[in-house]
C-alpha positions as CSV (number, residue, x, y, z in Angstrom):
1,X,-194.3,118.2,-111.6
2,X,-196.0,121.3,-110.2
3,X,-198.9,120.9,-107.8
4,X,-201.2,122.1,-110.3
5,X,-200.3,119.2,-112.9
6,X,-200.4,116.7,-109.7
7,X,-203.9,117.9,-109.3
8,X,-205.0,116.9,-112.5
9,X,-203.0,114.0,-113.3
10,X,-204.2,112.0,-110.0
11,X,-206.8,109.9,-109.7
12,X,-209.2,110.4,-106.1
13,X,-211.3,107.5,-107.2
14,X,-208.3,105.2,-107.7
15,X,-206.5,103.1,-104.3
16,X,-203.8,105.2,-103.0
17,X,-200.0,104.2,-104.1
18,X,-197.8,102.4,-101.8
19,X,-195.4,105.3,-101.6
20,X,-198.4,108.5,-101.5
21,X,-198.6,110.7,-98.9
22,X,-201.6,110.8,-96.0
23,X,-205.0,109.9,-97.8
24,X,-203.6,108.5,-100.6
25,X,-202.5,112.2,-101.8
26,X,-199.8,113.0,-103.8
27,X,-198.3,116.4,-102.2
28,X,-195.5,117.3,-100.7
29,X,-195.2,119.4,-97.7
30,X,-194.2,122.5,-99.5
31,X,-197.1,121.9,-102.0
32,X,-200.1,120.9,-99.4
33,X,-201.5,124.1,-97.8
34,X,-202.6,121.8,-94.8
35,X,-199.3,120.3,-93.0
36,X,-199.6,117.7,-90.2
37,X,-197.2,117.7,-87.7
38,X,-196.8,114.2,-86.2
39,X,-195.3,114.2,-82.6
40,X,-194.8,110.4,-81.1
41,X,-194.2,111.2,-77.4
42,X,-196.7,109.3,-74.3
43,X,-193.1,109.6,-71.4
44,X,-196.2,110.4,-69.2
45,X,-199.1,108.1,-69.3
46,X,-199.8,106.0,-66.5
47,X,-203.0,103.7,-67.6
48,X,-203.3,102.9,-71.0
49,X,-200.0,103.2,-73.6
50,X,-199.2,103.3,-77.3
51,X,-200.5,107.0,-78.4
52,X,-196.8,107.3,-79.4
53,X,-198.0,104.4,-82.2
54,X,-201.0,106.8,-82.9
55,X,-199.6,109.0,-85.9
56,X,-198.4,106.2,-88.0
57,X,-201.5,104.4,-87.4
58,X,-203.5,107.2,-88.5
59,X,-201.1,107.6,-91.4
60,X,-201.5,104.0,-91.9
61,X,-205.5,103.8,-91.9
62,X,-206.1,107.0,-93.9
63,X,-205.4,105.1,-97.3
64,X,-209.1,104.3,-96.1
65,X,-210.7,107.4,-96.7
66,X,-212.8,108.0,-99.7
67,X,-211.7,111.6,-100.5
68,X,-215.4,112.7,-101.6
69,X,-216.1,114.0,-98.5
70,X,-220.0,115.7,-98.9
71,X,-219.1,118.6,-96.7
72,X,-215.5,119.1,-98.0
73,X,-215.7,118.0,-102.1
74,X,-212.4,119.8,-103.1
75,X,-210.3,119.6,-99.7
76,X,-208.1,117.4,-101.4
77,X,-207.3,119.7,-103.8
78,X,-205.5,121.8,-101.4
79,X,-203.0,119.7,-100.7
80,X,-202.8,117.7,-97.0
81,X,-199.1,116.2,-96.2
82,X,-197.9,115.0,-93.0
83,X,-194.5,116.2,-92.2
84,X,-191.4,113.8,-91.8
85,X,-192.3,111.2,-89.0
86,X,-189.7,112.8,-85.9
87,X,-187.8,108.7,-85.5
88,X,-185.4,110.3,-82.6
89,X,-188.2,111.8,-80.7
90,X,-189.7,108.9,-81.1
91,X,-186.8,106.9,-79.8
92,X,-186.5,109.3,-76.9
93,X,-190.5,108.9,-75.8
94,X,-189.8,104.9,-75.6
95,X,-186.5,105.6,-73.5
96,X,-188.4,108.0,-71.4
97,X,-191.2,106.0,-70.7
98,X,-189.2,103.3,-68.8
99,X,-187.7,106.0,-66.6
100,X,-191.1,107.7,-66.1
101,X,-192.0,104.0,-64.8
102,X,-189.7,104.4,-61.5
103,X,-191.1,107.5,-60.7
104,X,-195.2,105.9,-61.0
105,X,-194.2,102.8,-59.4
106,X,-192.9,104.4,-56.3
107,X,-196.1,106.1,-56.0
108,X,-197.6,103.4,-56.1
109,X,-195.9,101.9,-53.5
110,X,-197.2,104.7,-51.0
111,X,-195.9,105.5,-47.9
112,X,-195.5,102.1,-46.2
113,X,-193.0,101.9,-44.4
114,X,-190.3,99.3,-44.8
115,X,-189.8,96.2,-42.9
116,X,-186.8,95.4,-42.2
117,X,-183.1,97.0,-43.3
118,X,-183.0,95.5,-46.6
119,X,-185.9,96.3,-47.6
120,X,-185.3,100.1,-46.1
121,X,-182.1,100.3,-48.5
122,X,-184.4,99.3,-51.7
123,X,-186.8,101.6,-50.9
124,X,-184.2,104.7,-50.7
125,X,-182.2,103.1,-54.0
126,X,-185.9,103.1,-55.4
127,X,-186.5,106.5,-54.4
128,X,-183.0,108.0,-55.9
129,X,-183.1,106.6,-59.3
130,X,-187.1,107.9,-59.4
131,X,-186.0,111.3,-58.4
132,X,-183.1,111.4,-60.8
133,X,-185.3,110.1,-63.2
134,X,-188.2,112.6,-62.8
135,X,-185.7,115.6,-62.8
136,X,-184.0,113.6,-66.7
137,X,-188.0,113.3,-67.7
138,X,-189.2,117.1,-66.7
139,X,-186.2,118.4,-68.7
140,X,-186.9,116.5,-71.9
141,X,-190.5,117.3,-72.1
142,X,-189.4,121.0,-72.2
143,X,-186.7,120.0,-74.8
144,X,-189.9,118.3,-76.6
145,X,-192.1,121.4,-76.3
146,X,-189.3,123.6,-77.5
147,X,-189.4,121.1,-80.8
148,X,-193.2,121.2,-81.9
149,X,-192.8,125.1,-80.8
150,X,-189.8,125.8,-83.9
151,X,-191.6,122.8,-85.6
152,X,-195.5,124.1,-85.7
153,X,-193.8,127.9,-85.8
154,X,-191.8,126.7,-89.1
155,X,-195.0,125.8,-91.3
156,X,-197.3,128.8,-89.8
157,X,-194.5,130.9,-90.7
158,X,-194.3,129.3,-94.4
159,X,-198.2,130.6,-94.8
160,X,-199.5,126.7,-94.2
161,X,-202.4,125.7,-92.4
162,X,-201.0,123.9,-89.4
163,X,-202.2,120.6,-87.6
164,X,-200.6,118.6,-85.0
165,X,-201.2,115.0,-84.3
166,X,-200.5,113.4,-81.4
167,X,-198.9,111.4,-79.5
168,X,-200.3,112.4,-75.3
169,X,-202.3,115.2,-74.9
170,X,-199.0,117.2,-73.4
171,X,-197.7,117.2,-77.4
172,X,-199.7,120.7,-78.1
173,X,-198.0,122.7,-75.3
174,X,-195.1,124.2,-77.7
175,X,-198.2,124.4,-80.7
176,X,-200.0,126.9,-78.3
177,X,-196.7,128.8,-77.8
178,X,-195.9,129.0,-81.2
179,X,-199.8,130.6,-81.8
180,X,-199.2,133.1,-79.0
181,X,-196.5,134.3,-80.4
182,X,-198.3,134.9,-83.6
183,X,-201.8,136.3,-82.3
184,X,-202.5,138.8,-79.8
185,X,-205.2,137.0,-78.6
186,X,-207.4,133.8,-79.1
187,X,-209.5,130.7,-77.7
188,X,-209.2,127.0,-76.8
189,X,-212.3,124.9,-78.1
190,X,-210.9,121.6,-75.9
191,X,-212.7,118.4,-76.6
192,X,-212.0,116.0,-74.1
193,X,-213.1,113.7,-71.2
194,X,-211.1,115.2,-68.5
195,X,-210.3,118.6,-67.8
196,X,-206.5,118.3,-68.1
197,X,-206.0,121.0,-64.8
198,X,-203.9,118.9,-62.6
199,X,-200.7,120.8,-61.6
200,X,-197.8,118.4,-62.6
201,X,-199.8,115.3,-61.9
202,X,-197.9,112.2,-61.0
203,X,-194.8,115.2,-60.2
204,X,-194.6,115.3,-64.0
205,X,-194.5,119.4,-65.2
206,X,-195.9,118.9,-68.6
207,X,-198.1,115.5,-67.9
208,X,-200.8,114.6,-70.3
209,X,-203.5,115.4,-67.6
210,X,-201.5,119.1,-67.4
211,X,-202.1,120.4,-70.5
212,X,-204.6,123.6,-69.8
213,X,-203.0,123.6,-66.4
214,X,-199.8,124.8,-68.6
215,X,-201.5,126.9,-71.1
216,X,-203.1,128.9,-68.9
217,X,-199.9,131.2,-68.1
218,X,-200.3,132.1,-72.2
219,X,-202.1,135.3,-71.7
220,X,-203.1,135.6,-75.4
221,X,-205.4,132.6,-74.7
222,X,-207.9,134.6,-74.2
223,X,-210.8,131.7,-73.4
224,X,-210.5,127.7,-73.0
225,X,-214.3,126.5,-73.7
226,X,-214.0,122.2,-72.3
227,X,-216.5,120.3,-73.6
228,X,-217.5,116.8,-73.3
229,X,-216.2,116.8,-69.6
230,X,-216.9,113.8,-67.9
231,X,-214.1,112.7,-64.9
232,X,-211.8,115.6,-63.0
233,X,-210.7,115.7,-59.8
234,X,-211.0,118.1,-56.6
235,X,-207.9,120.4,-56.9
236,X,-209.1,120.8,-61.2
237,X,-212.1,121.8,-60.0
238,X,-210.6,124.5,-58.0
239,X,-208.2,125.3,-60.7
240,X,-211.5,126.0,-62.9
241,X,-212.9,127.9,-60.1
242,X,-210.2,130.3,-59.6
243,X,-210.4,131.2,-63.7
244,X,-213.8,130.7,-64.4
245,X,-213.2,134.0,-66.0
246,X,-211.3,132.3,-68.8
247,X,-212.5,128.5,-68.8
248,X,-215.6,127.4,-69.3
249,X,-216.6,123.2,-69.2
250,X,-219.3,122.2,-70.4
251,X,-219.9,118.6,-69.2
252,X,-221.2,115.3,-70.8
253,X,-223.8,114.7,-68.4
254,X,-225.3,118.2,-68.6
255,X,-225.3,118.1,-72.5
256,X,-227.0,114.5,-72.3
257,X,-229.5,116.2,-69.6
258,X,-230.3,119.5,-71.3
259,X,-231.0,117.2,-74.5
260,X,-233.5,114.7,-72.3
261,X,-235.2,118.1,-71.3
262,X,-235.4,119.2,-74.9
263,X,-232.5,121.4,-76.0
264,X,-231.0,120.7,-79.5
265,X,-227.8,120.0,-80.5
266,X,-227.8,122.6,-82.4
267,X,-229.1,125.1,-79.5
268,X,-225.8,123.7,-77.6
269,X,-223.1,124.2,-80.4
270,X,-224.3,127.7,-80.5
271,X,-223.9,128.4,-77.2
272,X,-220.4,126.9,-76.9
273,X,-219.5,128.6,-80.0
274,X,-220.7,131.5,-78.6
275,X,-218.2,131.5,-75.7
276,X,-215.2,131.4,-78.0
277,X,-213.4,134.4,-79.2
278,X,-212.9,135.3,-82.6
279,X,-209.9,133.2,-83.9
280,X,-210.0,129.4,-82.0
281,X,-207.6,126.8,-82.1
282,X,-208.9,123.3,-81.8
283,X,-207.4,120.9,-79.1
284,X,-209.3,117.3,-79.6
285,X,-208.4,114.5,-77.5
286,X,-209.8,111.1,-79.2
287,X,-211.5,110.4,-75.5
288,X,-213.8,112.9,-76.2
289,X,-215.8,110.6,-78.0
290,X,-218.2,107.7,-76.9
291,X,-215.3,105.2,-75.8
292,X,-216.7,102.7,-78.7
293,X,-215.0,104.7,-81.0
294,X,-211.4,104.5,-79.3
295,X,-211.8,101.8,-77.0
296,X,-207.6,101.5,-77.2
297,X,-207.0,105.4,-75.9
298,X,-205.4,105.3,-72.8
299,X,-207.9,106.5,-70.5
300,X,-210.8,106.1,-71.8
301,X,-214.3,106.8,-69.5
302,X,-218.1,106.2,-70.4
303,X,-220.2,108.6,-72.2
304,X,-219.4,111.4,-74.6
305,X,-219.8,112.3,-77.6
306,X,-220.9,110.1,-80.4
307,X,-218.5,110.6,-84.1
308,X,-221.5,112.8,-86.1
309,X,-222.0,115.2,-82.9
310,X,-218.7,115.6,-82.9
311,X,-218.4,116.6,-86.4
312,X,-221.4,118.8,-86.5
313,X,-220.0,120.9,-83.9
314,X,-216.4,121.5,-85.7
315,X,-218.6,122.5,-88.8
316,X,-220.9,124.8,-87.0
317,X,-217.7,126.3,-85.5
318,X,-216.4,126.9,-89.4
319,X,-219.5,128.2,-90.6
320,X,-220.2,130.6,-87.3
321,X,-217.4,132.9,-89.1
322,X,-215.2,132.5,-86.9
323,X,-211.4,131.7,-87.8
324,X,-209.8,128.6,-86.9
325,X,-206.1,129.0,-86.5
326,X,-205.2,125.6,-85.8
327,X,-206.1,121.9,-84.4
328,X,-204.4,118.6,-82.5
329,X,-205.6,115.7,-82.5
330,X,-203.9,113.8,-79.6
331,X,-204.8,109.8,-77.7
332,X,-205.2,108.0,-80.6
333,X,-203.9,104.1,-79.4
334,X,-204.0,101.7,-82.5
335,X,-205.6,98.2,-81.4
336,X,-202.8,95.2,-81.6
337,X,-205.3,93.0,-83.5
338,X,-207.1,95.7,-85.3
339,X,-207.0,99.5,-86.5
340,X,-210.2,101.0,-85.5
341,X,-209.0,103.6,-83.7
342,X,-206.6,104.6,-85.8
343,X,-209.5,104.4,-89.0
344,X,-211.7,106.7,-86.3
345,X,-208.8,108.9,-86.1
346,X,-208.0,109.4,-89.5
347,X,-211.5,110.3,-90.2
348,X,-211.9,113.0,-87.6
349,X,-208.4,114.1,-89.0
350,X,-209.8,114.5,-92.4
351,X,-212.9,116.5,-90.9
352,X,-210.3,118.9,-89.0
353,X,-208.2,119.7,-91.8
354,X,-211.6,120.1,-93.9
355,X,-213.3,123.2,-91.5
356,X,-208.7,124.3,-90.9
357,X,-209.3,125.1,-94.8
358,X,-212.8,126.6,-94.3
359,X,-214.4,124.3,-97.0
């Protein structure tokens, strides 16, 4: 059956089949024009876990979505499909995750030093397997970023509209690669609670909190706008410093502040829309958000931005006229008894792929 005659043989008002696609829909990822990349992988979170869980979950929970959506009536029609669900990757994350372990737990052990000879000999047996275990967990990641790189590079290349979904916030490293290569030059918007600019944090290259740290070598990235900002250390705040030609934060409090003071929303999306270049790929980290609305993710902190401010500002980007190239979607941790997180998720999903397609 031809995507056409799917279009008008399916049903949006009926319960999605057991055996549909994402939303309910019935495309495949040759027919969709919007393709979702799902990338399991968390080897390097240290607080909260399970963002490896968090595109299934959000495949899971988007049976939940009405497909009316008042903003994006027809999106459906275009076809969204999530691509096949990478089960070794997946594998390897869990593996890698254990090893990653060794490497936290001896620094959080500190520099004590040992008290007697038996403990000196399991400190040095700790400290060889961690080493040999950060060196096996550094080369992976790169194998992992080489992955969504061809992967991501693939579909762009097939004329699709190109989404990643996460999976840790270190998942859209080879996605940004894979857009360098194909644009000369664009922009970051990064929504977030932290500003990701720690240089191989824990001794991990590509960690989760290294993200922008690591895409700031891609010279085509042309500007990195952070907003939402709300916990960063002292050596990201000198990272930002030293480029503050290139990356502009815009933090929580400061948005709360100017608002108290009498700036709009509105006011404020235009100005941080105004700092982006002409072609912008979205990076959203589910943290980003008032923590009530991801109260699983894995490092969650208090304040930001509430679900509808969120969404206003992706559709002011859309209508502004400027051309979205891309999005992630990254920290989404499904609840053990419940799946609001992954229900949030899949509805900020829907809203990205609905301003990817520009309607």
């Amino acid at each position: 059956m031809s995507k056409a005659s799917k279009i008008k043989a399916f049903d949006p008002n009926s319960p999605g089949a057991a055996n549909a696609g994402i939303y309910g829909l019935p495309f495949t990822t040759e027919e969709a024009d919007i393709v979702l990349v799902p990338v399991p992988w968390e080897v390097t979170t240290s607080y909260g876990g399970g963002t490896s869980h968090g595109p299934a979950a959000i495949f899971d929970a988007s049976f939940q979505v009405d497909l009316h959506h008042p903003e994006f009536p027809a999106l459906w029609k275009r076809g969204i499909a999530m691509d096949e669900m990478p089960e070794a990757l997946w594998d390897q994350s869990d593996a890698l995750k254990k090893e990653a372990g060794h490497v936290i737990d001896l620094l959080v052990e500190g520099d004590a030093k040992p008290a007697s000879a038996k403990e000196l000999a399991r400190r040095a047996k700790h400290e060889a397997r961690a080493t040999k275990a950060l060196k096996l967990i550094n080369a992976e990641c790169a194998v992992m970023n080489d992955w969504v790189e061809q992967r991501c590079g693939y579909w762009l290349d097939q004329g699709k509209l190109v989404g990643l979904v996460g999976g840790d916030h270190s998942t859209p490293l080879g996605f940004f690669r894979a857009q360098a290569k194909r644009h000369k030059s664009f922009g970051i918007l990064h929504i977030d609670a932290h500003m990701d600019l720690r240089a191989a944090y824990e001794g991990f290259t590509y960690s989760h909190a290294s993200i922008l740290y690591n895409t700031l070598p891609l010279k085509q990235v042309s500007k990195v706008v952070s907003v939402g900002i709300r916990d960063f250390c002292a050596q990201e705040n000198e990272v930002f410093l030293k480029n503050r030609d290139r990356v502009r934060v815009v933090r929580s409090a400061d948005v709360r502040r100017q608002q108290f003071e009498g700036v709009t929303w509105r006011e404020q999306c235009d100005a941080i829309i105004n700092g982006l270049p002409e072609k912008v790929h979205i990076t959203f980290d589910i943290d980003g958000l008032d923590p009530t609305l991801c109260p699983h993710t894995g490092t969650p902190v208090p304040g930001g931005f509430q679900f509808e401010e969120a969404t206003y500002l992706l559709s002011r980007l859309a209508a502004s006229g400027k051309k979205i190239i891309g999005f992630d979607l990254v920290e989404v941790v499904p609840g053990k008894n419940d799946e609001w997180d992954a229900n949030v998720g899949a509805r900020l999903l829907f809203h990205l792929c609905g301003v990817l397609a520009g309607h």
